[in-house]
Every structure is written in C-alpha cells, then in structure tokens.
C-alpha positions as CSV (number, residue, x, y, z in Angstrom):
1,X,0.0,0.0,0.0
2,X,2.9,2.0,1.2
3,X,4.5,2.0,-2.9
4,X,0.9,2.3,-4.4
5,X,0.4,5.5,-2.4
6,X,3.5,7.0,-3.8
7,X,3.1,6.4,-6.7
8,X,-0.3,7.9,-6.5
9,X,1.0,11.0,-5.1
10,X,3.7,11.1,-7.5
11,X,1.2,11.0,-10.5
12,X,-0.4,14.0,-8.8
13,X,2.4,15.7,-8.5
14,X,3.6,15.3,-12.3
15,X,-0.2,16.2,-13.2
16,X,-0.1,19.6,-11.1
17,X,3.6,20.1,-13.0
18,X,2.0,19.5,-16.3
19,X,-1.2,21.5,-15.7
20,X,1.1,24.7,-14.0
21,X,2.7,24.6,-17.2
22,X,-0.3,24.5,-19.7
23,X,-2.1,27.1,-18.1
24,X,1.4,29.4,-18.4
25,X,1.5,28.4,-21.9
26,X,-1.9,30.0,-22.7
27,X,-1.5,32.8,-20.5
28,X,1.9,33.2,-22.8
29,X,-0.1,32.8,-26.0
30,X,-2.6,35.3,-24.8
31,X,0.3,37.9,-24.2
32,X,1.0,37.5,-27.4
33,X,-1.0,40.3,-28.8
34,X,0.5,42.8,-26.5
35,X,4.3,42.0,-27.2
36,X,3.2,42.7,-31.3
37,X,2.4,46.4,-29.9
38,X,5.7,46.7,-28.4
39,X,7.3,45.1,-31.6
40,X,10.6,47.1,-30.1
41,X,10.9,45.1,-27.0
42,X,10.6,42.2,-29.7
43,X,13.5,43.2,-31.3
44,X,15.3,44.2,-28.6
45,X,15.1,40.6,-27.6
46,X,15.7,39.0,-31.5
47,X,19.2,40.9,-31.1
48,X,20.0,39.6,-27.4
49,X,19.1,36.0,-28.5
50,X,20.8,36.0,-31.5
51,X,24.1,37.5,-30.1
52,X,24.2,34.9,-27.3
53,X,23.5,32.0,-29.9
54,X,25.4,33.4,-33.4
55,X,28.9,32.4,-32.8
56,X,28.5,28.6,-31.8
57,X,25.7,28.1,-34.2
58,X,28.2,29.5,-36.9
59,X,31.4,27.6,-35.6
60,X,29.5,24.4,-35.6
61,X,27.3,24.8,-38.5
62,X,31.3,25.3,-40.4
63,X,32.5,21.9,-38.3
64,X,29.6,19.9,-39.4
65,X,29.8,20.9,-42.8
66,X,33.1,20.2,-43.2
67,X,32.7,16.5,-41.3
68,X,29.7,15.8,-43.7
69,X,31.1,16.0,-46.5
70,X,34.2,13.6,-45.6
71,X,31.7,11.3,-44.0
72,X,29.5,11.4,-46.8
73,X,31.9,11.6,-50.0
74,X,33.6,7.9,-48.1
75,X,30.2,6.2,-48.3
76,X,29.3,7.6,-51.7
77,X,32.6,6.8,-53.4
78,X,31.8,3.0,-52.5
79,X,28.7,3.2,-54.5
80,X,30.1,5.4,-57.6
81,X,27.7,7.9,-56.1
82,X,30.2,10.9,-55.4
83,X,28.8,13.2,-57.9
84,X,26.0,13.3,-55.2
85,X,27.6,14.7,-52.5
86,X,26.4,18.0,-52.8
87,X,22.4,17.1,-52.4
88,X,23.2,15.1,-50.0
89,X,25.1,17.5,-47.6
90,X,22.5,19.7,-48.6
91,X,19.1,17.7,-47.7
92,X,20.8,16.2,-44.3
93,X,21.4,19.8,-43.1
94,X,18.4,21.8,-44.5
95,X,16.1,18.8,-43.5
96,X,17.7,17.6,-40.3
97,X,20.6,18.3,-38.9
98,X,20.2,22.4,-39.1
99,X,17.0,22.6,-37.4
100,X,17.6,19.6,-34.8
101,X,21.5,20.7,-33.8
102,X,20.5,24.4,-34.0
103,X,17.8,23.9,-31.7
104,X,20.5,21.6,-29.3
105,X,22.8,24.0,-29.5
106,X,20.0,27.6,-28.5
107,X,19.0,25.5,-25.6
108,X,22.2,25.3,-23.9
109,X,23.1,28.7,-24.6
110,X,20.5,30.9,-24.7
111,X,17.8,28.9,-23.1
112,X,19.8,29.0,-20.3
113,X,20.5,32.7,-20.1
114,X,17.0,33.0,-20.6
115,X,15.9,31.0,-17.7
116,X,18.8,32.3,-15.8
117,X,17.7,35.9,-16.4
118,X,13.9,35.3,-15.1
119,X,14.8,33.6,-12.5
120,X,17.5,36.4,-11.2
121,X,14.5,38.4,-11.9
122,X,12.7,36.5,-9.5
123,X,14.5,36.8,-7.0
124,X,15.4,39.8,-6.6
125,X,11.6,40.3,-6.1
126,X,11.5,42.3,-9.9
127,X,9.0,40.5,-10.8
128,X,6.9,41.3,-7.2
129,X,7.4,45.0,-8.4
130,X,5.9,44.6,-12.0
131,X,2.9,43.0,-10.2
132,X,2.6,45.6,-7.4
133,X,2.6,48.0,-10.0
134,X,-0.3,46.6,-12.1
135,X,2.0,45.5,-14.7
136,X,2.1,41.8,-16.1
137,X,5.5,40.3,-16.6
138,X,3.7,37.7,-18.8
139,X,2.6,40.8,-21.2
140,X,5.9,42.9,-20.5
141,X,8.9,40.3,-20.1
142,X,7.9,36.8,-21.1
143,X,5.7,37.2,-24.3
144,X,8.3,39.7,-25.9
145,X,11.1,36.5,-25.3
146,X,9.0,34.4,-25.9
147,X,7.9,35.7,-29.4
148,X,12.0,36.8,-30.0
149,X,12.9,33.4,-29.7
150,X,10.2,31.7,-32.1
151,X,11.7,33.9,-35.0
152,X,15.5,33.7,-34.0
153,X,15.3,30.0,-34.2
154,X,14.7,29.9,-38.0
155,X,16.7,32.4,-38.4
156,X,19.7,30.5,-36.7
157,X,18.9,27.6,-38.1
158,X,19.0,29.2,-41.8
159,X,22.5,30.4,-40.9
160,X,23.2,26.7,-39.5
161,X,22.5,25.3,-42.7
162,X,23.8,27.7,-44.8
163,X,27.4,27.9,-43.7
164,X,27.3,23.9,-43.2
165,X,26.8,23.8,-47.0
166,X,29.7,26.5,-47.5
167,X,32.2,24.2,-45.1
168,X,31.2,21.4,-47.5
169,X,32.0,23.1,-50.2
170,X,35.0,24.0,-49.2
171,X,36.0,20.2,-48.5
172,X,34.4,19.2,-51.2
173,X,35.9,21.4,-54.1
174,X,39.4,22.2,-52.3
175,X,40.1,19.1,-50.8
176,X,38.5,16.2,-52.9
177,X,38.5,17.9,-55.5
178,X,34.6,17.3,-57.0
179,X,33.8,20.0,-59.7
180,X,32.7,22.7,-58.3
181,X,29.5,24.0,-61.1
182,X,28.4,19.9,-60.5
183,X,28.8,20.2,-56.3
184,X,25.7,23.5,-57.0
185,X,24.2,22.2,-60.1
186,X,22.9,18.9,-58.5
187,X,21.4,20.8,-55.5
188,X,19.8,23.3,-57.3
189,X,18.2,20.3,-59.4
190,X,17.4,18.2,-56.8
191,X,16.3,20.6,-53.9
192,X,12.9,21.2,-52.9
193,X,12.3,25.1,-51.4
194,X,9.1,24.3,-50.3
195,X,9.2,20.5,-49.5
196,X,13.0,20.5,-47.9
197,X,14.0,24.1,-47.1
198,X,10.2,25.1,-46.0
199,X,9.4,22.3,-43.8
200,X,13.1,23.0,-42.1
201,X,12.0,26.1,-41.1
202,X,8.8,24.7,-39.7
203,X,10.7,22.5,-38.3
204,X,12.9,25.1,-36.6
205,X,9.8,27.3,-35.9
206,X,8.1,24.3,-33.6
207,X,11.7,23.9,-31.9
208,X,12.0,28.0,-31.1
209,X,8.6,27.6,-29.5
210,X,9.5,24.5,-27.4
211,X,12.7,25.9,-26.6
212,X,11.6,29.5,-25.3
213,X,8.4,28.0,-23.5
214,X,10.2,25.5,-21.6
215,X,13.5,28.8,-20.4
216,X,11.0,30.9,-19.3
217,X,8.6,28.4,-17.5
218,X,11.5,27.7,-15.8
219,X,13.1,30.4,-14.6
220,X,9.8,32.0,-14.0
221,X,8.6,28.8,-11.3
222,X,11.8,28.7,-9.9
223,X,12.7,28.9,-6.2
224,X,14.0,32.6,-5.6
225,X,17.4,31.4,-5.1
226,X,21.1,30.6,-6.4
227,X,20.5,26.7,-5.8
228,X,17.0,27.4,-7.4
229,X,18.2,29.3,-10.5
230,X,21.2,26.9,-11.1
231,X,18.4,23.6,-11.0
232,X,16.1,25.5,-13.1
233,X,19.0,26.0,-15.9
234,X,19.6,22.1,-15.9
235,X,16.2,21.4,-16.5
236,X,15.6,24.2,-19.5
237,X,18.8,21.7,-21.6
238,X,17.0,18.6,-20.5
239,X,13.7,19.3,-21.2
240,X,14.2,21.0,-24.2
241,X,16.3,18.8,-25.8
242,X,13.9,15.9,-25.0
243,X,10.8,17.8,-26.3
244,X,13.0,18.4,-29.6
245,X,14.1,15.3,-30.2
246,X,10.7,13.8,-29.8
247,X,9.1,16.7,-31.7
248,X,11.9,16.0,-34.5
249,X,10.5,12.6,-35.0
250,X,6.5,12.9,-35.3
251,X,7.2,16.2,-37.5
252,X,9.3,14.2,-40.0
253,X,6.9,11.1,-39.6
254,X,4.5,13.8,-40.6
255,X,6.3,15.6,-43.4
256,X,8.6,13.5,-45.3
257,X,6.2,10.1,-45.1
258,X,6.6,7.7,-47.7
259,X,3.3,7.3,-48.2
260,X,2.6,10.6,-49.5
C-alpha cells in the first residue's frame, strides 16, 4: 500500500507540473498580442538571442559541414555515387541536422540565459514589483522573449545550414576535389524550397517555440534562489532537448512520409 500511495502522489504531482505549465502556456499565447504592440521590445530581444547563440551556431554549423562532406563523400565513393555529394550535404542539413543541432545548441546557450535571467529576476523580487505595480510580466517580459525566440530559431537555423553547405563546399571542391558548377548544379536540381528548405523552417519554428516556452517556464517557477536558478538551468537543456528530439521525429513522420 505504502509503494501504491507514492506512486499515486507522484502521479499527482507530475499532473499539477504538467497542468502549472499549460495554463502558463496560454497565458503566454494570450500575451501575445501585446508584445506585437511593443514590436521594439521584440526586437530588442531578436538581437539579445541572436548574439548569445550566433557564434557557436556559426562555428559548428562550419564543423559539421566540413565533417559531412568527408563522411558522406567515403560512403558515396563506394557506390560510384560521389557526384551526389552535394544534395546530400545539402538535404541532411536543411532537412535535419540544421533545425535539430541548431535547436540543441539555442537550448544550452540561450535557453539557459533566458531562464537564468527570469529567475534572477525572480528573485530579486523584480517580478513582485511589476505586479505591485499593475504591470504583467507575462505581457511585459515573457511574451516579448518568448515571441524573440520563435523567430531567431529559423533564423539561426537558416545560418546553421547555410554555412554547413559553405564548409562542405570548401571540403568538397578544395580538398576532394569534385567540380565545383556539378557540387551547385545537382542541388539546385534536386532541392525542394518548399518541400525540404520550407518544412526545415517549420521544423525550426516548432523547436524555437519548445525551446523559449520550456526557459521561461522555468526560470519564472523557480525557487527565488542561487541553488533554485542553477536547477532550473539544468532542467531548460534537458527538457528541451527531450521535447526536440521527440518533436523531431512525429514532424518528420508527418512531413517527409513515404506514403505521401
């Protein structure tokens, strides 16, 4: 009885987590509407995000680049298939490994400093003040973060992709030596905008929302102190990178389905 009683109370306890968290997601989609009459706080925010995420997300959108296209061009070569190595580079990242690594990589670096930042907010009682003052911090500091981080994502992931392709290119032309007008040519034949780059931008777009949510959830129910702020950070990477990896695989199971 003892065991069946804690796991009833811990079934509770997850259910009062997961319903705390719903209702500050619709109160966050309801602040929506004043953040778009701000727009400046918006950007504000775009800037911040992007700063704190634009060097890694550069530096290792260049390293997996040039590690996909060595990777790639050893398996192709077996299968007289190295003319291909361009599309391929080309749909892994635009598809895949832009959105998903991107999203990885804002988590652990901006997530956190947004969680961090609310939850320093927190406690030192600045977010007591905007409520004593008839102000709501969901209206005038979440949704403008919130909203900033659902268009950095793409964004980011854009960038991601973009200079993966350029680090491939560089392997590819200057190191292998494949032509250089076929390593273009074949992705611009073989390339989708709407089907591969468009649904990698959804893709990104569903991670920025899963990925903001879950920081400022976090940092705004955290205990007001150090040991508080420093478990709420640990909890933005896991949780977010959970929620995108399972989000990654029901929106490609959706997208790219072979039955279609």
């Amino acid at each position: 009885m003892n065991a069946l009683a804690a796991l009833g109370a811990w079934a509770l306890a997850a259910l009062r987590r997961w319903g705390r968290a719903a209702i500050f997601f619709l109160d966050l989609l309801r602040a929506l509407p004043h953040a778009l009459r701000r727009f400046s706080l918006v950007v504000t925010q775009i800037h911040a995000i992007g700063n704190r995420s634009l060097v890694i997300i550069l530096a290792s959108g260049m390293a997996v680049g040039f590690v996909l296209a060595l990777q790639m061009y050893n398996t192709l070569i077996t299968f007289g298939a190295a003319a291909s190595l361009g599309l391929v580079v080309n749909l892994s990242l635009v598809r895949e490994l832009g959105p998903v690594v991107t999203a990885l990589l804002f988590a652990g670096r901006a997530g956190t400093s947004l969680t961090a930042e609310i939850g320093l907010m927190k406690a030192g009682e600045q977010i007591a003040a905007l409520e004593l003052m008839a102000i709501d911090p969901r209206q005038r500091v979440l949704a403008p973060r919130f909203l900033a981080g659902v268009i950095a994502m793409p964004l980011l992931a854009i960038l991601f992709s973009a200079i993966g392709i350029m680090g491939a290119w560089l392997v590819a032309v200057g190191l292998i030596g494949i032509d250089a007008g076929n390593f273009w040519s074949i992705q611009q034949s073989g390339v989708d905008v709407w089907r591969d780059v468009g649904n990698g931008v959804v893709k990104s777009a569903a991670f920025g929302v899963i990925c903001t949510a879950v920081a400022l959830y976090q940092g705004y129910e955290t205990e007001a102190t150090p040991e508080g702020v420093a478990y709420a950070t640990t909890r933005t990477v896991v949780i977010s990178s959970l929620g995108v990896l399972g989000t990654d695989f029901m929106l490609t199971a959706l997208m790219f389905s072979t039955g279609r």
